[in-house]
Structures are given as structure tokens and as C-alpha cells.
N, C-alpha and C positions, 0 to 999 in steps of 0.2 A: 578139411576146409582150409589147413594152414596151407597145404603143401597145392590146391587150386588157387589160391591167393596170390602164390611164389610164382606157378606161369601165367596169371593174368598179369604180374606186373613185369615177367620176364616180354610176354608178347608185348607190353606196351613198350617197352624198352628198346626191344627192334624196332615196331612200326615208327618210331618217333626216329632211330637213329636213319632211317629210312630216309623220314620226311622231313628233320633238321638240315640237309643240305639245302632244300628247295630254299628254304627260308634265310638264307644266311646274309640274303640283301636287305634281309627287311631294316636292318639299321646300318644303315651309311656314316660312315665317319665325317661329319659333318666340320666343318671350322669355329671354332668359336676362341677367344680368348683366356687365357689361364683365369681361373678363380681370382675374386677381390684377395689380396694378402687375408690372412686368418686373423682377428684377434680379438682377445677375451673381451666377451660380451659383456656388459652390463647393464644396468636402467639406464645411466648416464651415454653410453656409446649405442646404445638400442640403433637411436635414430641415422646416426653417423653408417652402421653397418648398413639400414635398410638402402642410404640412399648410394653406397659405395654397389652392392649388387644389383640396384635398380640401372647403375651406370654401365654392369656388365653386360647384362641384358643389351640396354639396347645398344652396344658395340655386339654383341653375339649376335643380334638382326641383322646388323648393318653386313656382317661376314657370312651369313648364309646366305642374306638376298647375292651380295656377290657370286657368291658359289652356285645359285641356281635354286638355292634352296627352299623355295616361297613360303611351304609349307609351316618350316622352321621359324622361318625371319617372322612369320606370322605371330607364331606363338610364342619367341621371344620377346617382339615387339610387344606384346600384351603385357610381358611381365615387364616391362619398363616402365609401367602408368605409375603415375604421382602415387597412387593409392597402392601399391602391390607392398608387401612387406616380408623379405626374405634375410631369411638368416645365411642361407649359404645360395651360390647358384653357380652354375659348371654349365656350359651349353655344349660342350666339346662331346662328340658319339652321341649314344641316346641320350644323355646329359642328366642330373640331377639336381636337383631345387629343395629346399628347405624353406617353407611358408609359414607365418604367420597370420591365424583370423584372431581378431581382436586386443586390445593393451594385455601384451606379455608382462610389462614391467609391475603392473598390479594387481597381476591375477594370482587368486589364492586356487581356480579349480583350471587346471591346465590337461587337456585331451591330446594324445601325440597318434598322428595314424600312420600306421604304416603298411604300405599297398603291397598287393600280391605279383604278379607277372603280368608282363608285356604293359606296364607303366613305365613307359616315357616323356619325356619333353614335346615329343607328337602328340602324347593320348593324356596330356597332366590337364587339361580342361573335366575331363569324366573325374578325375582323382581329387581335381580341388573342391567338385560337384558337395562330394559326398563328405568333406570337410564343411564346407557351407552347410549342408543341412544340416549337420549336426550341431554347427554354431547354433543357427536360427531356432532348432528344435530345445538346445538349451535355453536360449533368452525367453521363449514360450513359457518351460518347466517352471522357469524362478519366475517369470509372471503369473503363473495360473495360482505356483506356491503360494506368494504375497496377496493374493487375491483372497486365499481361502485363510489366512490366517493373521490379515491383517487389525490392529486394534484400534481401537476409538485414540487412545492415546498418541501412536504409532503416527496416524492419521494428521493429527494437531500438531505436532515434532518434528515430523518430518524424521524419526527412529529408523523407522522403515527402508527410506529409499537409502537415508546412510549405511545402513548395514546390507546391503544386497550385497551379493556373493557375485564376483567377478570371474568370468571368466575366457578362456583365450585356446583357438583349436590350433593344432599345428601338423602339415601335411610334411608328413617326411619323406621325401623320396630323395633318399641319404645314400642307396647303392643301386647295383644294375641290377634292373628284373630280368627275371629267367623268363625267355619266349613260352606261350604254352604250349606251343609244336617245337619240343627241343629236347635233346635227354636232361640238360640243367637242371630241369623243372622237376625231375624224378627223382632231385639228390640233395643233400645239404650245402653243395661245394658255395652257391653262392649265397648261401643263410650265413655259412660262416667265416667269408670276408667282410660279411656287412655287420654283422652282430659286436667286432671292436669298436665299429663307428657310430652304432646305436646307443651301444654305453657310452662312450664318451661323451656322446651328445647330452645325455640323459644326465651325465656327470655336470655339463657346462647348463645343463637349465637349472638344475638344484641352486649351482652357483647363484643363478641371476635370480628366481622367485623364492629362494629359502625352504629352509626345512620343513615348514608349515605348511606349505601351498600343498595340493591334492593332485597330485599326478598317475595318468592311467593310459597305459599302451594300447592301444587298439589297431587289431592286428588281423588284416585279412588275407585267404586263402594263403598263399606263398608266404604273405608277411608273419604268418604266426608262427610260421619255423626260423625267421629270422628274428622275434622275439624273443622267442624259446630260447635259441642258441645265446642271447646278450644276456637271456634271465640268466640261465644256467654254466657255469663258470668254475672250474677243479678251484680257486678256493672260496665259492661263497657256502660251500658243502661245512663249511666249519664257523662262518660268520651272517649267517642266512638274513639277520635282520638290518643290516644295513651296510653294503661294499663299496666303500670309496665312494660314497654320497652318489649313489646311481640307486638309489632306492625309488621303486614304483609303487604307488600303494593298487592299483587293480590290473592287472593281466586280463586281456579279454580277446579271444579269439573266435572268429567269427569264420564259416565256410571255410573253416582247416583241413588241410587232407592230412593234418598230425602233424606232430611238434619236433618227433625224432626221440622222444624221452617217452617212458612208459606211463606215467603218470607224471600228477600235478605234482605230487610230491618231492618226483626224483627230478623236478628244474630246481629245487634249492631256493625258493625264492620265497620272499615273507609277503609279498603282493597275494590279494586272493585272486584267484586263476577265476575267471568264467570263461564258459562255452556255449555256441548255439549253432544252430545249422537251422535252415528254413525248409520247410516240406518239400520244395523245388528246387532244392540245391542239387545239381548235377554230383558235388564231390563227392555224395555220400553213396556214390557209387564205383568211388574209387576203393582198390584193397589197401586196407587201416594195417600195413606188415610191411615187415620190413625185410631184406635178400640179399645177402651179397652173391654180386652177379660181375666176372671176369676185374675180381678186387675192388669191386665198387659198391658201398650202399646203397641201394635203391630202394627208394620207399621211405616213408615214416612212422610205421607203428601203432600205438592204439590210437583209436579212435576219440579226438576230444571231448564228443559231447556222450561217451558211453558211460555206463557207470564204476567200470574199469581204472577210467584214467584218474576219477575223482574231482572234476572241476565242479565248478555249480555253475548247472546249466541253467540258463533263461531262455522264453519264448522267443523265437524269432519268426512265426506269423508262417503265410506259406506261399513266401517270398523265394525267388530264386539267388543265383550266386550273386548279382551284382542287384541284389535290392535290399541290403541290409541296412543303406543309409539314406532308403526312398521317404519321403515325405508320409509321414501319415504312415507309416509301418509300426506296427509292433515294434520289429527290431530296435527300430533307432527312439522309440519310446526309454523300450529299455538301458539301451546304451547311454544317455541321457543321465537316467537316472542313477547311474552307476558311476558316471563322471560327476553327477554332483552329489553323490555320498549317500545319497537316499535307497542306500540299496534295500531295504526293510520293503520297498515300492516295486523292487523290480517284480514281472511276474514270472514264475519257475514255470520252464516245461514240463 
């Protein structure tokens, strides 16, 4: 079984290096402006940052419509509205963006997503999609909550609406996705340029919402190997519960083709790991192994949602790969409830 797994993903490895040339136009090095200067966030500088990268943006339009670039200028010009709220934003190649849904500065249950392949600054309209629903789908949950366990008391106080639980989603597309007609996409190499920037990141939100606040990686296809690699770290192997305030309290990976680690165990990480894949997920027909193939690893290993790896699996409906964050799914019931700590609610596969 092992050793048919080694030339299903050895054939895949050709056909792709095959058909990664044809593709190599798909992202144009577009013009855009150097990044706003970087600096330490805080409640107080929140706003001053949103509207410093709101200003790159729409000079990043201004520089692709020149270049021809309609498509771009389009999508940059979007992220320049009064209302958009970015932590970081690069429009330079396929470009990356850093979004905010909802007040970061007081939110104690904070959601971080991070997307799989072939997420760009072209295709970040589908990526912030599925960051919205999951905002929407949590403001539901603490409605439905407060509904069902509201008091006569609560009610006359007004207890209730002061104590609701705040929270705030954040679309991270912090590195460059791997094309899905590419060998990239077959390997760790760009999980682990991007996984020092994820931690960091992760580092600089603790900073701004505190120790207290509820933070949880959500991490799809591609993206869950680029979490994997930011959980897993030579020295959290000796300090597992908390690294330089980059602590996450849930890991969740969704339509994984693997982490690159054999288990939940061996990332090192004090967050509880979940897993799920949906009936119609295409990945689950990719080989869960891994090959070194002319000095390269290829592949990732076991299977997140098997009983192998040891995560805890939750339903995800039977939803295919890009429906985990569909309205009214199972999935993102569950996801939901996982971001606001109610995991006693999620339901097991």
C-alpha cells in the first residue's frame, strides 16, 4: 500500500512538473508600492495602521490601472474603502493582505484564517468570503446563546448585553500560495517560509489582545501545513505550553492533505489540534505519505482526520473542499463553536 502511494505521488510529481510550465504566467509581476513602514501595533495605533494600508492600496490601483492591470486595480481599489481594515497589505506580484472582521482592540475570542493555494490579491474576494461567514455565523452563535439562557434578571440590567463575548475574524494571507498545478504545492518549501511570519504575527496579536483573549488557527488545505510548520518549532519540543507568546489555544485544520508531522502530538503544541474533511472533499484522495523523490520531500504524511494522527475530528457535513465556510454547513457550525470555546457543542464525526 505504502510503496503504490510512493508512485501515485511520484506520478503526480511529473504530471505537474509537466504542467507547472504552462502556468507560470498565471501571476504577472504586477507594480504596486513598497508596504506602509511596519510598526508595533496597538489599540491606540489600530486605527492610524488601518488607514496608512488603506492609502497603499489605493496608490497600488492607481499603479496597476497604469500598468494595464484592470483586473488588479480593481481589487486593490476595493481594499481602499473607508470600511476595509488591514493590518498589513503588499500589492507587489500576487501580493498579500492582512484583514481584519470586527474591533480587534476588544475582542477577547479572535479567529485567524489561513488559506490554502492559488490565494491571491486576484482571487482574495472568495478568501475574505469565507472569513465573513464565519464572522456572521459567530454573531448568530452568541445570539442564539443569549437567547436560550437569558434571565429575568439579565433582562431588567441590562448584565446580559454587557457581558457578550466579543469577537473579531482575521484573513491572513501573510505568504505566497502554492499554485494547484505546480510541484510547490507537493512540498513544504513554501509552508516553511511562511510559518516564521505566522508566528510572528501570532506573536504581535497576543501583544495587542492579551493573554486572556481566545485565539484559534484555522487552517485550510495548503494552509494547514503552513500552521503545522509555525506550531511545530526544535525548541517548543521542551517548552510546549507557551513560546514567546505565540500561543494558540485551537489548531483546526480543515481539507488537509497533511501537516508533514505524524501526529498531533509530534507539532509540540499545547493548542488542541482538530480535524475534519467533508464527504466530498476531493483531498481525501490524495496519498497521506510521504517520499523523498531526486532529494526532495514530497508529500505530507498521515492523514489528519485518521485515527493515527490523534486530532479530534469534528463533522464537517458532505461538503466539498471549498464548502467548509458555506453558510448553513455543518462545517462552519462547528468551526464557530470551536472559536468561541464551546467545544463540549461541537459535533464528533
Amino acid at each position: 500500500m505504502v510503496g503504490r502511494a510512493r508512485r501515485i505521488l511520484l506520478a503526480l510529481l511529473v504530471a505537474v512538473a509537466v504542467v507547472a510550465p504552462l502556468s507560470a504566467f498565471a501571476r504577472p509581476q504586477i507594480p504596486a508600492p513598497a508596504p506602509a513602514a511596519p510598526a508595533r501595533v496597538t489599540a491606540a495605533t489600530l486605527e492610524d495602521t488601518y488607514a496608512a494600508n488603506r492609502a497603499n492600496a489605493a496608490e497600488a490601483a492607481r499603479m496597476a490601472a497604469d500598468h494595464g492591470e484592470r483586473q488588479r486595480a480593481a481589487a486593490d481599489r476595493a481594499m481602499a474603502a473607508p470600511s476595509r481594515r488591514f493590518l498589513s497589505f503588499d500589492g507587489r506580484g500576487a501580493g498579500q493582505a492582512v484583514e481584519v472582521l470586527g474591533d480587534l482592540a476588544h475582542a477577547d475570542r479572535v479567529a485567524v484564517l489561513v488559506p490554502g493555494s492559488d490565494t491571491t490579491l486576484d482571487t482574495y474576494d472568495r478568501f475574505r468570503a469565507t472569513a465573513t461567514a464565519l464572522r456572521d455565523r459567530l454573531d448568530e452563535t452568541l445570539d442564539e446563546t443569549e437567547t436560550e439562557t437569558e434571565t429575568e434578571t439579565e433582562t431588567e440590567t441590562g448584565a446580559g448585553a454587557a457581558s457578550r463575548t466579543r469577537t473579531a475574524v482575521i484573513a491572513w494571507l501573510g505568504y505566497e500560495t502554492p499554485r494547484t498545478v505546480s510541484t510547490t504545492v507537493l512540498t513544504t518549501g513554501r509552508a516553511e517560509s511562511a510559518a516564521p511570519r505566522l508566528r510572528a504575527f501570532i506573536r504581535e496579536l497576543r501583544g495587542l489582545v492579551g493573554r486572556d483573549a481566545r485565539v484559534s488557527l484555522l487552517c485550510h488545505s495548503y494552509g494547514s501545513v503552513v500552521c503545522a510548520r509555525a506550531a511545530d518549532t526544535p525548541d517548543r519540543a521542551d517548552h510546549p505550553a507557551d513560546q514567546a507568546g505565540e500561543r494558540v489555544d485551537d489548531l483546526v485544520l480543515v481539507g488537509s492533505p497533511g501537516t508533514g508531522a505524524d501526529s498531533a502530538a509530534a507539532l509540540h503544541t499545547s493548542a488542541r489540534v482538530w480535524a475534519a474533511r467533508g464527504t466530498g472533499d476531493w483531498i481525501a484522495d490524495v496519498p497521506h505519505t510521504r517520499a523523498d523523490l531526486f532529494g526532495i520531500t514530497v508529500g505530507f504524511g498521515t492523514d489528519p482526520v485518521s485515527p493515527a494522527f490523534g486530532a479530534r475530528v469534528f463533522a464537517a457535513g458532505d461538503g466539498g473542499h471549498s464548502d467548509y465556510f458555506r453558510p448553513g454547513s455543518v462545517s462552519l457550525d462547528n468551526l464557530a463553536r470551536i472559536v468561541l470555546g464551546d467545544t463540549s457543542e461541537v459535533t464528533r464525526a
